[in-house]
Structures are given as structure tokens and as C-alpha cells.
mmCIF file as gemmi writes it, N, C-alpha and C atoms, coordinates in Angstrom:
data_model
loop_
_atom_site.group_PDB
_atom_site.id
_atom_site.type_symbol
_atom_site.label_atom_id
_atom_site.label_alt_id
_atom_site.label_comp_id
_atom_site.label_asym_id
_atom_site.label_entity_id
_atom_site.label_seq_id
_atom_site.pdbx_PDB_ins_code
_atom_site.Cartn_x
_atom_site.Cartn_y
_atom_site.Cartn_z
_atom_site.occupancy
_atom_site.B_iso_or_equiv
_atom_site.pdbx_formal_charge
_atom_site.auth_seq_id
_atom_site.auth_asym_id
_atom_site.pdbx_PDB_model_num
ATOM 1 N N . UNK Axp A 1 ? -73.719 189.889 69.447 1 0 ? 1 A 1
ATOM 2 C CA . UNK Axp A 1 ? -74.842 189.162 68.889 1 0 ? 1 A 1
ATOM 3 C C . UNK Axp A 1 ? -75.229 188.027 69.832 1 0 ? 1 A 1
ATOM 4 N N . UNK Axp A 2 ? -76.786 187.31 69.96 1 0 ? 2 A 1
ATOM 5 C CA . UNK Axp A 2 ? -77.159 186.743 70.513 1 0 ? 2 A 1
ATOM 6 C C . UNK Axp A 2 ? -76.084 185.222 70.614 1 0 ? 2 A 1
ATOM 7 N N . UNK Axp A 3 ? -75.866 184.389 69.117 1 0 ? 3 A 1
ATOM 8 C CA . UNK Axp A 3 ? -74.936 183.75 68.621 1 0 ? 3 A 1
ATOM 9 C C . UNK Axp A 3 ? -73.76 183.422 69.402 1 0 ? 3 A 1
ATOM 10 N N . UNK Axp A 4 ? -73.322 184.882 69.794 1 0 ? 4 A 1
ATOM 11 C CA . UNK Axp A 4 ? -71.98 185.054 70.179 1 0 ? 4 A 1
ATOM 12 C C . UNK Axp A 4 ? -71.853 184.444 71.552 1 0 ? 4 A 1
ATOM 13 N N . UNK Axp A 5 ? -73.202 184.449 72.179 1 0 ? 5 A 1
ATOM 14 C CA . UNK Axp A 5 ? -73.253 184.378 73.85 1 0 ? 5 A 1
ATOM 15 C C . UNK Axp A 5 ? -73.376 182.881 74.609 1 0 ? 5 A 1
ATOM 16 N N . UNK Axp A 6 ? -72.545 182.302 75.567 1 0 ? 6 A 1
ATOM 17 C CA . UNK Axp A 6 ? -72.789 181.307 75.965 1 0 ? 6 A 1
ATOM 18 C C . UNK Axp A 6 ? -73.345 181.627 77.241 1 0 ? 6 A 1
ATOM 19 N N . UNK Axp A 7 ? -73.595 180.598 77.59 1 0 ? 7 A 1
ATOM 20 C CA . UNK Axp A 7 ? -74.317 180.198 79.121 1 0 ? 7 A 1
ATOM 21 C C . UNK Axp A 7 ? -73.56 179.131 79.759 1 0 ? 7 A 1
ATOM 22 N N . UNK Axp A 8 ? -72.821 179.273 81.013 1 0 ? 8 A 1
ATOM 23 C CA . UNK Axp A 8 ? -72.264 177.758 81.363 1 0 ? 8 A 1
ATOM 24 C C . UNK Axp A 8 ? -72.068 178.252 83.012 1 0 ? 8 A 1
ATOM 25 N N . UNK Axp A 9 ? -71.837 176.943 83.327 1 0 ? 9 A 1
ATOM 26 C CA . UNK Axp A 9 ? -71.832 177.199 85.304 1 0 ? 9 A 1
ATOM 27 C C . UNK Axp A 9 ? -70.414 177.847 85.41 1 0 ? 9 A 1
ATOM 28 N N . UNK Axp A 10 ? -70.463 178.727 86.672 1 0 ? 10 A 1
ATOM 29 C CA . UNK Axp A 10 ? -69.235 178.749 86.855 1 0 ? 10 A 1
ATOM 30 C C . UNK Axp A 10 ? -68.441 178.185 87.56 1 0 ? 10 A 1
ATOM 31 N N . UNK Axp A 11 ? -67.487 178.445 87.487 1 0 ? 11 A 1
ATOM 32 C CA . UNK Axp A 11 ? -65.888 177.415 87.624 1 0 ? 11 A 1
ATOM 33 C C . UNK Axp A 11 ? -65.259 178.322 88.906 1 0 ? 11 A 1
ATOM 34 N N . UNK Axp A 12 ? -64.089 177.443 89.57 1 0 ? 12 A 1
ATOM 35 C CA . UNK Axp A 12 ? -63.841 178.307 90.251 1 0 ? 12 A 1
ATOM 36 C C . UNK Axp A 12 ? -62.39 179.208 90.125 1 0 ? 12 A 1
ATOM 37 N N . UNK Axp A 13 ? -61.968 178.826 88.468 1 0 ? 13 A 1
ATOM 38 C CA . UNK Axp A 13 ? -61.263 180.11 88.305 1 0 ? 13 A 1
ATOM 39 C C . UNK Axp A 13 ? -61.973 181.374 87.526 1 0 ? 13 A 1
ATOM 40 N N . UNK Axp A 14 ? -63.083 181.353 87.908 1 0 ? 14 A 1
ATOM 41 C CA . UNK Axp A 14 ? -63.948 182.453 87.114 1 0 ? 14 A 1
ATOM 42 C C . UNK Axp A 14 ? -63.976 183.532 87.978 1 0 ? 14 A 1
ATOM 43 N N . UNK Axp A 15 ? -63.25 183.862 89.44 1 0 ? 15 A 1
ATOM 44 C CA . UNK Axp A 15 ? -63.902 184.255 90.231 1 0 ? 15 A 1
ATOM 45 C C . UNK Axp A 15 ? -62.979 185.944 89.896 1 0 ? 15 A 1
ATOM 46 N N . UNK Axp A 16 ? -61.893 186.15 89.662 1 0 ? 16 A 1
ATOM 47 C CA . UNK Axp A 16 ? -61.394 187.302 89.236 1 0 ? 16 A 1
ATOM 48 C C . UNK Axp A 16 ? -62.217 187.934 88.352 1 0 ? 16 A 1
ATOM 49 N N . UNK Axp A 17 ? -62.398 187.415 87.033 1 0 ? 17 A 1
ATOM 50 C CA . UNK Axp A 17 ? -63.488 187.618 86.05 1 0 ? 17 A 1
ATOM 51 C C . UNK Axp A 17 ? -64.905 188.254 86.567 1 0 ? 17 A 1
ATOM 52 N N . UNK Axp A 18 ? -65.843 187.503 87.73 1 0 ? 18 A 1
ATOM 53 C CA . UNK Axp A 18 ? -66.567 188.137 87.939 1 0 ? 18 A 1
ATOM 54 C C . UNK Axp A 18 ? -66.681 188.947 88.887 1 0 ? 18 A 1
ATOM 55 N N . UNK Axp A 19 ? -65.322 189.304 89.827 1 0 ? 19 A 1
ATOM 56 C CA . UNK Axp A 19 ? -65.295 190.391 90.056 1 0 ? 19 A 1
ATOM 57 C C . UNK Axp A 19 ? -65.423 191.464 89.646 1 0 ? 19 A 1
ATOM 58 N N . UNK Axp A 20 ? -64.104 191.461 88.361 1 0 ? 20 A 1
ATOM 59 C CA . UNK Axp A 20 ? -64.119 192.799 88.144 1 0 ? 20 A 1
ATOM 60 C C . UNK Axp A 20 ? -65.493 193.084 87.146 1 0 ? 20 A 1
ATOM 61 N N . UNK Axp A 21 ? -66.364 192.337 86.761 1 0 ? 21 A 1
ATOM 62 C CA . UNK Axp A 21 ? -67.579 192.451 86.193 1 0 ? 21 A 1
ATOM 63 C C . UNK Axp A 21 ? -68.48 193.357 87.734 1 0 ? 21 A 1
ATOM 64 N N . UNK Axp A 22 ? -68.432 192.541 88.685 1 0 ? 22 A 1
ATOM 65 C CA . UNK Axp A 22 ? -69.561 193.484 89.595 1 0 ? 22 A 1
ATOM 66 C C . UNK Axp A 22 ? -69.186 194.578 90.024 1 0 ? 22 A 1
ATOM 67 N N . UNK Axp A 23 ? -67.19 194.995 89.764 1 0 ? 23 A 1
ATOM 68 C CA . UNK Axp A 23 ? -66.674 196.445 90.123 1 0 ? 23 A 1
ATOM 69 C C . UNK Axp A 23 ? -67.081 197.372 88.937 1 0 ? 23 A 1
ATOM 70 N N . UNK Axp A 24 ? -67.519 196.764 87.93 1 0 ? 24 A 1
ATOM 71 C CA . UNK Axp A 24 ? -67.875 197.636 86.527 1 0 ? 24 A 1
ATOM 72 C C . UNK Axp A 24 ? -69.463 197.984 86.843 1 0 ? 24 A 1
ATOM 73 N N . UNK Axp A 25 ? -70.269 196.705 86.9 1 0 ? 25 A 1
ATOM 74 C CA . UNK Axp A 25 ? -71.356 197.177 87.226 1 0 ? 25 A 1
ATOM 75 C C . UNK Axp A 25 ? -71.845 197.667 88.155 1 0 ? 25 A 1
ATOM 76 N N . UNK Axp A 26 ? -71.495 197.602 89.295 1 0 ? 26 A 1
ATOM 77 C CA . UNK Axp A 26 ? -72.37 197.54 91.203 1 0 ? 26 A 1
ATOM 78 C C . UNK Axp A 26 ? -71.16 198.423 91.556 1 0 ? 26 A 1
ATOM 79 N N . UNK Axp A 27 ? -70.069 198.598 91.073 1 0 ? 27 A 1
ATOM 80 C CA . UNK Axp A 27 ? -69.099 199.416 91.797 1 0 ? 27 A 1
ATOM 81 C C . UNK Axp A 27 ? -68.794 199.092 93.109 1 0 ? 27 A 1
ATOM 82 N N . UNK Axp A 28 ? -68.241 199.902 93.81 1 0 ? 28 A 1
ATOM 83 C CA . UNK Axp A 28 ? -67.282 199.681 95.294 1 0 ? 28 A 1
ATOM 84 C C . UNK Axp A 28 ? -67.309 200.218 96.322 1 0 ? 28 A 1
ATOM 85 N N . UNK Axp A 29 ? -67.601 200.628 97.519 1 0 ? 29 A 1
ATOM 86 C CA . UNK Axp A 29 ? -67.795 201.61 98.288 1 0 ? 29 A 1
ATOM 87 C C . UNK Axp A 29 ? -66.477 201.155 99.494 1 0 ? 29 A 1
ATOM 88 N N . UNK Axp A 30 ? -66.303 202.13 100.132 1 0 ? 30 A 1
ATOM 89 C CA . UNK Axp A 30 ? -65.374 201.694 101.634 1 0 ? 30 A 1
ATOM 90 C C . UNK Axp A 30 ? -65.84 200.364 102.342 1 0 ? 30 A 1
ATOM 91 N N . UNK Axp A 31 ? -67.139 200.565 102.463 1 0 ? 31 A 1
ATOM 92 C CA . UNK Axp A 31 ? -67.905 199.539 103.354 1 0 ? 31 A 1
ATOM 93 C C . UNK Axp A 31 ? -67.943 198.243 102.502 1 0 ? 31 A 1
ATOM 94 N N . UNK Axp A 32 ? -68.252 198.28 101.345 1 0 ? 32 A 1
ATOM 95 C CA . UNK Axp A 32 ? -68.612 196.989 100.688 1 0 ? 32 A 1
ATOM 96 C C . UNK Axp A 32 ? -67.37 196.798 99.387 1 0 ? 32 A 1
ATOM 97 N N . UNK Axp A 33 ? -66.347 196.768 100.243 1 0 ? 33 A 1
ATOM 98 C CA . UNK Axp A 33 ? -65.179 196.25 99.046 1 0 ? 33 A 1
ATOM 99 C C . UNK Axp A 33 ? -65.518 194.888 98.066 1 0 ? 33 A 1
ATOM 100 N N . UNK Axp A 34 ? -65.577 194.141 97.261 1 0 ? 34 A 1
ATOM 101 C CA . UNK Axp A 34 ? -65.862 193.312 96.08 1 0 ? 34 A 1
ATOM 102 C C . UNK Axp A 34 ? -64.382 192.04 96.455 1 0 ? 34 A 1
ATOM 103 N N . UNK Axp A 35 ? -64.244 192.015 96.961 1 0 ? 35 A 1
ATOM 104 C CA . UNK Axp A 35 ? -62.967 191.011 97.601 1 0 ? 35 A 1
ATOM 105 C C . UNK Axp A 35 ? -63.466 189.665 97.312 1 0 ? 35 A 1
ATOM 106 N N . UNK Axp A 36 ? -62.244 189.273 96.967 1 0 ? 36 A 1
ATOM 107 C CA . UNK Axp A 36 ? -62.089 187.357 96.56 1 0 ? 36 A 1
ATOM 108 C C . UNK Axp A 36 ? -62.381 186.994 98.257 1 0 ? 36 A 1
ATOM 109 N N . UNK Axp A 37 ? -62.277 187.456 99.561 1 0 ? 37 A 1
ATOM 110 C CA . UNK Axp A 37 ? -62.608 186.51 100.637 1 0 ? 37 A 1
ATOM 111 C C . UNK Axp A 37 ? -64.359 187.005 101.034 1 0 ? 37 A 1
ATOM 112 N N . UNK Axp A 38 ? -65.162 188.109 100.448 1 0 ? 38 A 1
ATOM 113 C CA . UNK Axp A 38 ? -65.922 188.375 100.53 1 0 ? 38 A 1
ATOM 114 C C . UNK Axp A 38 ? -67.142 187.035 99.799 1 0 ? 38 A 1
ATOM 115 N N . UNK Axp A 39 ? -66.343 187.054 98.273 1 0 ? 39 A 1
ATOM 116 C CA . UNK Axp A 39 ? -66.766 186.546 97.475 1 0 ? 39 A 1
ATOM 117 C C . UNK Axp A 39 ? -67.292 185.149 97.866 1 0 ? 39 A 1
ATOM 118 N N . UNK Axp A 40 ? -65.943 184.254 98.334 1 0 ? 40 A 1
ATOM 119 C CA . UNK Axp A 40 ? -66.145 183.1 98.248 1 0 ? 40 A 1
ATOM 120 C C . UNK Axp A 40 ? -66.805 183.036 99.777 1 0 ? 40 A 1
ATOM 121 N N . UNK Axp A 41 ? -66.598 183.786 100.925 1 0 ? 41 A 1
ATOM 122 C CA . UNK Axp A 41 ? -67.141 183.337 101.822 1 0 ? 41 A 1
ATOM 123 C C . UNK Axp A 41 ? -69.165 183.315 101.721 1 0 ? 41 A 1
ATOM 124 N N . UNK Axp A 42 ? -69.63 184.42 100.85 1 0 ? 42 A 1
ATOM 125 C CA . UNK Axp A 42 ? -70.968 184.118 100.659 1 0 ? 42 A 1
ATOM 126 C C . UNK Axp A 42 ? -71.504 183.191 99.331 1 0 ? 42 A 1
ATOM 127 N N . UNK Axp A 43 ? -70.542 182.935 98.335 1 0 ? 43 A 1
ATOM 128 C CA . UNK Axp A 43 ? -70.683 181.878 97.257 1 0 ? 43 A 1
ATOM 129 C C . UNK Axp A 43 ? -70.168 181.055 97.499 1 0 ? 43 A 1
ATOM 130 N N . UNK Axp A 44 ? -68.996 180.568 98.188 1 0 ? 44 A 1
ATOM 131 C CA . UNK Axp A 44 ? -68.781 179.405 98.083 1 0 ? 44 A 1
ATOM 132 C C . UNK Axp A 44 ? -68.536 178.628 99.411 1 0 ? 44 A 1
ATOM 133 N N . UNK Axp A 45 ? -68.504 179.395 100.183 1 0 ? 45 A 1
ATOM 134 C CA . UNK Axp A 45 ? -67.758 178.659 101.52 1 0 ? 45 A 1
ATOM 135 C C . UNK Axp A 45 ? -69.093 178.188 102.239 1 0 ? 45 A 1
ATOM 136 N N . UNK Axp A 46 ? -70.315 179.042 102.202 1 0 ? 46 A 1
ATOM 137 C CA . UNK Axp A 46 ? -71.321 179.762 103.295 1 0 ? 46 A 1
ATOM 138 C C . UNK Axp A 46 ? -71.936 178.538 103.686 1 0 ? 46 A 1
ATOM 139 N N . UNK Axp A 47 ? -72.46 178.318 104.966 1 0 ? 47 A 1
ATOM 140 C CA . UNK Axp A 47 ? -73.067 177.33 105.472 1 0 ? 47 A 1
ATOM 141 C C . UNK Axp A 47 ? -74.487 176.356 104.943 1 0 ? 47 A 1
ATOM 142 N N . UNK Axp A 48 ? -75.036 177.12 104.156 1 0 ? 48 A 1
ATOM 143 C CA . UNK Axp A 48 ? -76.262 176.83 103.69 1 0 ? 48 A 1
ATOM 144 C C . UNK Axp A 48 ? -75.543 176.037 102.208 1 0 ? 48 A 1
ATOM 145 N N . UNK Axp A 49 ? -74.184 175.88 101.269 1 0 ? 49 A 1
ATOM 146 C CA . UNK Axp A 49 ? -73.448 175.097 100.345 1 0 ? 49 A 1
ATOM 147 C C . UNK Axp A 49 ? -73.741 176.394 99.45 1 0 ? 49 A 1
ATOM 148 N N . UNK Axp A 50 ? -73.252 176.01 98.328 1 0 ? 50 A 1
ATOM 149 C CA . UNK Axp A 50 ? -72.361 176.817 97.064 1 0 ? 50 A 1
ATOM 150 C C . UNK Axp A 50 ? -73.716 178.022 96.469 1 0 ? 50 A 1
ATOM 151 N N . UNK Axp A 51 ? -73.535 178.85 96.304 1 0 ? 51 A 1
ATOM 152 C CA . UNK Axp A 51 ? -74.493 179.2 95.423 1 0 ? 51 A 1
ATOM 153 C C . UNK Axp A 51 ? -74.768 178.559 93.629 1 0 ? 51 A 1
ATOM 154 N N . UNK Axp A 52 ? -75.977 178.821 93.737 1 0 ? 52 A 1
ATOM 155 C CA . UNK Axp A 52 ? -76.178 178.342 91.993 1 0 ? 52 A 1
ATOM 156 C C . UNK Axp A 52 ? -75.651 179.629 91.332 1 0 ? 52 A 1
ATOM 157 N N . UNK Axp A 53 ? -75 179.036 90.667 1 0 ? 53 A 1
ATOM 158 C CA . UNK Axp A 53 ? -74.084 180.397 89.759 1 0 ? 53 A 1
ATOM 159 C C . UNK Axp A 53 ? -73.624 180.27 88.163 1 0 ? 53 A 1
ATOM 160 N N . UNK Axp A 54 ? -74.134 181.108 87.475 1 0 ? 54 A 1
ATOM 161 C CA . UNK Axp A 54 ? -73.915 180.746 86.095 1 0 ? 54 A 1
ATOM 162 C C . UNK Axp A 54 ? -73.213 182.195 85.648 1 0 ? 54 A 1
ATOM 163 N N . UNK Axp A 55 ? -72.934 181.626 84.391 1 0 ? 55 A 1
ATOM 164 C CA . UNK Axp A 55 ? -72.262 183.038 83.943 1 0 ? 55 A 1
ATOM 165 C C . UNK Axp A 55 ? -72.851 183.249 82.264 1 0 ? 55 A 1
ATOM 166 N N . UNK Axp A 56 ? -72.455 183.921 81.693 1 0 ? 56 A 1
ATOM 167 C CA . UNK Axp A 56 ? -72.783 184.388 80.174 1 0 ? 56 A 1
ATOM 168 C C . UNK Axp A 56 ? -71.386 185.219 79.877 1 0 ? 56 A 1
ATOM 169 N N . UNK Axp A 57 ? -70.834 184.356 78.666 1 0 ? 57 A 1
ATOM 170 C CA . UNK Axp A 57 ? -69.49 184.731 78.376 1 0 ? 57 A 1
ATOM 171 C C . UNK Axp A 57 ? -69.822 185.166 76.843 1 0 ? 57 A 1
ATOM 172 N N . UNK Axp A 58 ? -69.514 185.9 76.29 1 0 ? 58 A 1
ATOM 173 C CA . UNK Axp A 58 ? -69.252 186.813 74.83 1 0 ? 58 A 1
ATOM 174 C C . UNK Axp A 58 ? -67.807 187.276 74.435 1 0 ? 58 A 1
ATOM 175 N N . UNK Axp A 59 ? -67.593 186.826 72.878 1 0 ? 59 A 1
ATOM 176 C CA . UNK Axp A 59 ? -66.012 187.649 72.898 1 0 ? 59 A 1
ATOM 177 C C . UNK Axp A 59 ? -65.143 187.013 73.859 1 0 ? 59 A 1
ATOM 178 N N . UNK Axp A 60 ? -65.001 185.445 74.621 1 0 ? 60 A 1
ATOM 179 C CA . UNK Axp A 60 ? -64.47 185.106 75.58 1 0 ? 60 A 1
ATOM 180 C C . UNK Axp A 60 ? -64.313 185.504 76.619 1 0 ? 60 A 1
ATOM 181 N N . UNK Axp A 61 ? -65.15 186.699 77.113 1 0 ? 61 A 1
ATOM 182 C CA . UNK Axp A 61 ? -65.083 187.772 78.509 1 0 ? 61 A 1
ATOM 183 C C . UNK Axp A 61 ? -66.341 187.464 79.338 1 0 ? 61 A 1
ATOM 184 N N . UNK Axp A 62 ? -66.452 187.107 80.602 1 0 ? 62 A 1
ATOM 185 C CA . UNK Axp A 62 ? -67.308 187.153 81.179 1 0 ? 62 A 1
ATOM 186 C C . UNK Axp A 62 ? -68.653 188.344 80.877 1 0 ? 62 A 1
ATOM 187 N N . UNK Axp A 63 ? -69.839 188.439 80.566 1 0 ? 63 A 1
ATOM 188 C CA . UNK Axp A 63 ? -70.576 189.822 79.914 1 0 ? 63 A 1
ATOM 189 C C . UNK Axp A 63 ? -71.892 189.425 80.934 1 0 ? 63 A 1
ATOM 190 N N . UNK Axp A 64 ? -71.7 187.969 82.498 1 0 ? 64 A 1
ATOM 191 C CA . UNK Axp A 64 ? -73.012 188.432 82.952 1 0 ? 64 A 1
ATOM 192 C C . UNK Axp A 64 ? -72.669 187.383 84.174 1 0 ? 64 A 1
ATOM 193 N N . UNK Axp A 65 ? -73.483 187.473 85.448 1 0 ? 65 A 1
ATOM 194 C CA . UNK Axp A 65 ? -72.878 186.9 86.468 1 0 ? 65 A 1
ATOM 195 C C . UNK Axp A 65 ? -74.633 186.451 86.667 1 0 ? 65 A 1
């Protein structure tokens, strides 16, 4: 239910969580593994600063990146 759903920034122990959310949705290929150094090097590390990043949590589970 709509109710059920929050909206909040993410954190940076969220980052397992929305992994395995983009291996559910976007899946995985050889070439484009979903990796925590993938991750943070284009969200969080990257030269241009952090990405804007929110999440939508339901049922306490990450349900949106």
C-alpha cells in the first residue's frame, strides 16, 4: 500500500540492499558485474561528489533505488 512506503536519502549502509535490488531488477552480465567497488566508485567516490540518491523502503526492504 501507498501508506506503507517511505521515501528517505540513502545511507551508506544501504548499499548491499540496493544492490541486490538492481541484481533483481537490471540483472548481471560478465561485463557489468553490480559490485560494491563498482557501486561506490560511480556513487560515491566519483570526481564530480556523491550522487543524489534516495531510496523507497516498504515492509522495511528497500522496494526502489
Amino acid at each position: 500500500m501507498a501508506d506503507d512506503l517511505t521515501i528517505r536519502p540513502f545511507a551508506d549502509g544501504d548499499t548491499a540492499a540496493v544492490l541486490e535490488l538492481m541484481r533483481a531488477a537490471l540483472g548481471e552480465t560478465p561485463v557489468l558485474q553490480r559490485s560494491t567497488e563498482l557501486f561506490h566508485w560511480k556513487h560515491l567516490d566519483n570526481p564530480f561528489g556523491r550522487s543524489i540518491m534516495l531510496l523507497a523502503e516498504a515492509g522495511g526492504r528497500v522496494a526502489g533505488f
